[in-house]
Every structure is written in structure tokens, then in C-alpha cells.
N, C-alpha and C positions, 0 to 999 in steps of 0.2 A: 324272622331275621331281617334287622336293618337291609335297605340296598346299598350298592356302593355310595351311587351319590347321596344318598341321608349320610354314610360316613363321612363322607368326605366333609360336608358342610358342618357335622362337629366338629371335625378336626382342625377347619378353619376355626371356626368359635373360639375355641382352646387357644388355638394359637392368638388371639386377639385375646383371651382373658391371659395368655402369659407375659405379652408383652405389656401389659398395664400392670400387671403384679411385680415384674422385673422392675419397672420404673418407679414404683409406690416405692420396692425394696431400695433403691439404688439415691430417692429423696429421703428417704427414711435413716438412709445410713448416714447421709451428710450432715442433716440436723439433727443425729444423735450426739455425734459430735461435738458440734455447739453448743447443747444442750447439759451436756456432762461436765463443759469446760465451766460452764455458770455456775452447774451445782457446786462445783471444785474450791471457784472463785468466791463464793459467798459464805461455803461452812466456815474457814477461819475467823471471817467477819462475825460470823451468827455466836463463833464459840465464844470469843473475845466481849463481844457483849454481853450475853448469861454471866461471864465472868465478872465484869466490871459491875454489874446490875445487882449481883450477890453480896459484893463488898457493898453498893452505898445502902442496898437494905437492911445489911446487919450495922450500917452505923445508924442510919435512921429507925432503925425499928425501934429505941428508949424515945423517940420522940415525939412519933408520930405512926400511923399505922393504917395505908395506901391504899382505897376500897378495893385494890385489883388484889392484894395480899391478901384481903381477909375471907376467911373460912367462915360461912355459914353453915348455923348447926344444923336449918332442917334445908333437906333441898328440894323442892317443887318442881322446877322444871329444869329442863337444858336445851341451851344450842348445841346444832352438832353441823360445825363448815364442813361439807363433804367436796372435794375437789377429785373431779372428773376429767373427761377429755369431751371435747366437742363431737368429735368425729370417732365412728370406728375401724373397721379393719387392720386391729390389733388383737382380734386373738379374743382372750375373756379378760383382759387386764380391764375394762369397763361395771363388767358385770362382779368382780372380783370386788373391786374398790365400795361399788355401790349397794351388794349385799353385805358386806362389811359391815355399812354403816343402819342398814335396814336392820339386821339381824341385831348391832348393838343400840338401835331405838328400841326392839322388840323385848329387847332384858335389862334394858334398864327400870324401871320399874315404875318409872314418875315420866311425864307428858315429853316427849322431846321435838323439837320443832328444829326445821333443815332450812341450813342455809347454803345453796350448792351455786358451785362454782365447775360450769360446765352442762353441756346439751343432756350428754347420755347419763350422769348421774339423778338430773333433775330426771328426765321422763322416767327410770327406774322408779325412783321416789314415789313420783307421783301416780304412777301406774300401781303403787299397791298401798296406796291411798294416807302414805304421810302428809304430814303438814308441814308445806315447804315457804318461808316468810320473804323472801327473799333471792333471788337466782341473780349471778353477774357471769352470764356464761358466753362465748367471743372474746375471749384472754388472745391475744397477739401471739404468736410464738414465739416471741423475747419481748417476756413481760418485763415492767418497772415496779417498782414497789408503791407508785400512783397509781396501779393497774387494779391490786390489792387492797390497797388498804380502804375502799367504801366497805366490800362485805369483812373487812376485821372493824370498820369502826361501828356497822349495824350488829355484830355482838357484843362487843366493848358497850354500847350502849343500853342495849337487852341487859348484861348483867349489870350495868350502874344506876338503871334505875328497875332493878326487881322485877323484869318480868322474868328471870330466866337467876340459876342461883350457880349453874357451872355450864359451861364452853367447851364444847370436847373439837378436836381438828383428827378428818379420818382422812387419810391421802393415800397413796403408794410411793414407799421409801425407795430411791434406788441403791440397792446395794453395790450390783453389779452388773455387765453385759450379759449377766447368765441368772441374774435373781433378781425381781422387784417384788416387795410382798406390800399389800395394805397396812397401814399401821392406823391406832387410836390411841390420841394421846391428850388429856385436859391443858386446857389454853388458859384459863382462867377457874378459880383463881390462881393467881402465882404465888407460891411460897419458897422461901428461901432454899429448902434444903433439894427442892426442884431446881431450882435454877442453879446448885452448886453442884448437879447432876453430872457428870462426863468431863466435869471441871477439876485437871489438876491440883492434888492437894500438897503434894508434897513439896519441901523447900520455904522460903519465906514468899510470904504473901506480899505482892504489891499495895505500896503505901500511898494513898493519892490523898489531895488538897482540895475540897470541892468550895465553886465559888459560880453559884452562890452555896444556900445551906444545902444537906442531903437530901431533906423533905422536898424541897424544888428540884431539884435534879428529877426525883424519884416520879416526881407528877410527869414530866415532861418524859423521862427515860422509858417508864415502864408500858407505855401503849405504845413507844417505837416498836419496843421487844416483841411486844404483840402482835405488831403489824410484818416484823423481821420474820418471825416462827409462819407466819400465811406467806408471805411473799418466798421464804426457802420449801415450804411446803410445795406449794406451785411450783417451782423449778423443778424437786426432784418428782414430780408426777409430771411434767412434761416431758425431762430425759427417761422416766420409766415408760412412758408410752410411746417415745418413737424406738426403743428397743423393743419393744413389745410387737408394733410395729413391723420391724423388721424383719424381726423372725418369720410371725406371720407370714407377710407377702415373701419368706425365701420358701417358707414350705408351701404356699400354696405355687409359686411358682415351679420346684419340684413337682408338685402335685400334680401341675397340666402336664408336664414336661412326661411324666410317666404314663400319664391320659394319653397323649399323646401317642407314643409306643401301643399302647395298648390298642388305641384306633387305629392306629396303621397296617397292623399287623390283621386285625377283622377286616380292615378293607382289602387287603391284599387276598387275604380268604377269599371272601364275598366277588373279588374280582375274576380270582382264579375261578372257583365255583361256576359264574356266569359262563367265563370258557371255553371249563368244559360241558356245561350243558347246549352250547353251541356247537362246539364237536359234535358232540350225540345227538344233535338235529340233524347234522349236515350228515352226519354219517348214517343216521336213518334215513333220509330223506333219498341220500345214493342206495341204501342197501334196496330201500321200496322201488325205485326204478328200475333196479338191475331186476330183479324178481318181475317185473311187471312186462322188462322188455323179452326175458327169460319165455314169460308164458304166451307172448304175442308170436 
């Protein structure tokens, strides 16, 4: 059995790992915040574009026909941007996002090659010995879409010129303060009926004037889009990990917080115990004297 004072000096310990868990929880809640108000602030932009991108593909598709559009028959290899977090103490939302994306190299069935964005997804990767082409990991906690767009334009590149034949983007969606799940979803190619996906159909369709033709637009539009779908990717796996986050450091802070209780309570034991085994010295130590002075 521990001594008092070995308890005691866990109990200090705890109390120092609580108040760093309280504080991690207490940073963690303010920049989710933040963090949620960007996801917020960006989907209408992100919808609004898919939207408008749909309409000049289907006017430009009798014209011309955008290598980011087209479907190739056999496919050989793929990227796959996996977007991480740098840092842990969130829980498994790390190893969540990056077996995700291990598991979906492993059945995919053709070569797949990682382009990660972030510490703890790359070292997963690499630790079970994928082929990672590229890492841009140290993203700012209020990214820009300049922040983004090197690793969408090192796939963008991969597929235009034939090393790679489809783009897959694996992140963690934030749904909610109470759900973020990993998602897998192909970045390229794009096709129309993809990009008319979650987009309103009903009513009349907006009628626009492009100037210059569709086919310029389209050259110029369609690697925004691309680089739009990574740069809102990255937001909502940034707001999914400081919720993740959060939780985390409240249940580990509960967690000391009961530790705590529980050490107190041994030491109070352990103290009591001592005592009374101090009593029962002093009181043998009298009872040996009175017997000694008894027989003298």
C-alpha cells in the first residue's frame, strides 16, 4: 500500500494535469466558436458556386469539354488529400480521419498516393508505409484559401497531366457540437450531375450572360471550385477538432477531478491507518512499562 505522502504527491500531479485539461477545454471552446462561424460563413458561398459552375458546364458542354470534366475509362492510380490536425488531444478524431483514409487506399484496388495536410495524419500514413507525395502540414488556425490551394493545385496537376486518373478529398465533416464523422468524397473528376448535387432544382433556373464565352469561364471557374471544396474541407475539420477537443480535455478533466476523490479518500485511509498504528505503539509501549514496573 502506497504511503500517505506517495499519495499525496499524486494528488498534487492530478491536480496539475486538471488544470491544463481545464485550460486546453476552456481554448478549445473559444476557437470552436470561431471556427464554426467560418464553416457557417463559407457553405452558402461554396453552394452558390457548385450552383453557378453547373449552369455554365451544361452551356459549355456542346462546345467544348474541360479535362477536369472528363471521365477516364481505365483508372490507374489516385490522389487521396487527407486533411488532419497537427496536434492531438482530441480524442480519436485523428486516428479516425486517418484510418479512413488508409483503409480506403487499402480497397481501392489501383496504386493510391497521399497528399496530407496536417502532422498526425502524415505520421499515420507513413507509419504503415503508404506513399505520401507531398505534406503541407502547419495550416494557421484561420486558414485562407492561399493557405490551400499549393496542395489542391499539386493534385489538380497529378490529374492534368496523367499521373494520377481520379482525386479523392477524405476530411472530417462537422455536422454538429455532438457529431463529426470522416467523409470520402472524389474532387476530381467533376461532373455535372455531381456538381448539381444538394443544388436546388426546383422553380426556374437562373439565366446568366457570360462574358467572355462559357469555355473561359469554365477554364478559370473550375480549379476555383477545386480549390473552394479543400479550402471548406479544412474549415470543417478544423471546427471538428476543436469540438473533439473539447470534449476530450472536459472528460479528462472530470476524469482527474474523480481521480482526485478517489486519492483523497486512500490518503485519508493511509493517514488514519498510520494513527492508529501509532496509538497501538504508544499504548504498548505504556502497557510494557506498567507490567515491567508491576514486576520490579
Amino acid at each position: 500500500m502506497a504511503t500517505p505522502r506517495e499519495i499525496k504527491r499524486r494528488i498534487r500531479s492530478v491536480r496539475n494535469v486538471r488544470q491544463i485539461t481545464k485550460a486546453l477545454e476552456s481554448v478549445a471552446a473559444s476557437r470552436v466558436r470561431r471556427a464554426q462561424q467560418m464553416v457557417e460563413a463559407t457553405r452558402p458561398y461554396a453552394h452558390r458556386a457548385r450552383e453557378l459552375l453547373a449552369s455554365v458546364a451544361s452551356l459549355a458542354g456542346g462546345e467544348t469539354r474541360h479535362p477536369l470534366l472528363t471521365f477516364r475509362p481505365e483508372v490507374k492510380a489516385a490522389d487521396v488529400i487527407l486533411i488532419s490536425a497537427d496536434r492531438g488531444l482530441a480524442g480519436a478524431f485523428n486516428s479516425n480521419v486517418a484510418r479512413a483514409a488508409f483503409d480506403f487506399g487499402r480497397s481501392y484496388g489501383k496504386p493510391v498516393r497521399y497528399i496530407t495536410i496536417g502532422k498526425k495524419g502524415r505520421e499515420f500514413i507513413y507509419r504503415r508505409g503508404g506513399q505520401i507525395v507531398a505534406d503541407f502540414s502547419g495550416m494557421p488556425s484561420r486558414p485562407t484559401l492561399l493557405d490551400t490551394t499549393p496542395a489542391t493545385r499539386a493534385a489538380i496537376d497529378d490529374f492534368l497531366n496523367g499521373v494520377v486518373d481520379e482525386v479523392y478529398l477524405i476530411y472530417t465533416e462537422f455536422v454538429s457540437s455532438a457529431q463529426q464523422r470522416p467523409v470520402a468524397k472524389r474532387l476530381l473528376p467533376l461532373v455535372t450531375e455531381e456538381l448539381l448535387s444538394g443544388v436546388a432544382r426546383t422553380g426556374p433556373r437562373p439565366a446568366y450572360e457570360f462574358e467572355p464565352d462559357p469555355a473561359e469561364i469554365l477554364n478559370t471557374l473550375l480549379p476555383r471550385l477545386t480549390e473552394m471544396q479543400v479550402y471548406q474541407a479544412l474549415l470543417e475539420s478544423i471546427a471538428s477538432f476543436y469540438t473533439a477537443q473539447r470534449i476530450a480535455m472536459r472528460n479528462a478533466t472530470d476524469n482527474a477531478s474523480d481521480l482526485i476523490v478517489a486519492y483523497t479518500l486512500s490518503y485519508n485511509k493511509a493517514r488514519q491507518a498510520a494513527i492508529t498504528n501509532e496509538l497501538l505503539d504508544i499504548a504498548s509501549g505504556a502497557e510494557a512499562l506498567r507490567k515491567a514496573a508491576q514486576e520490579a
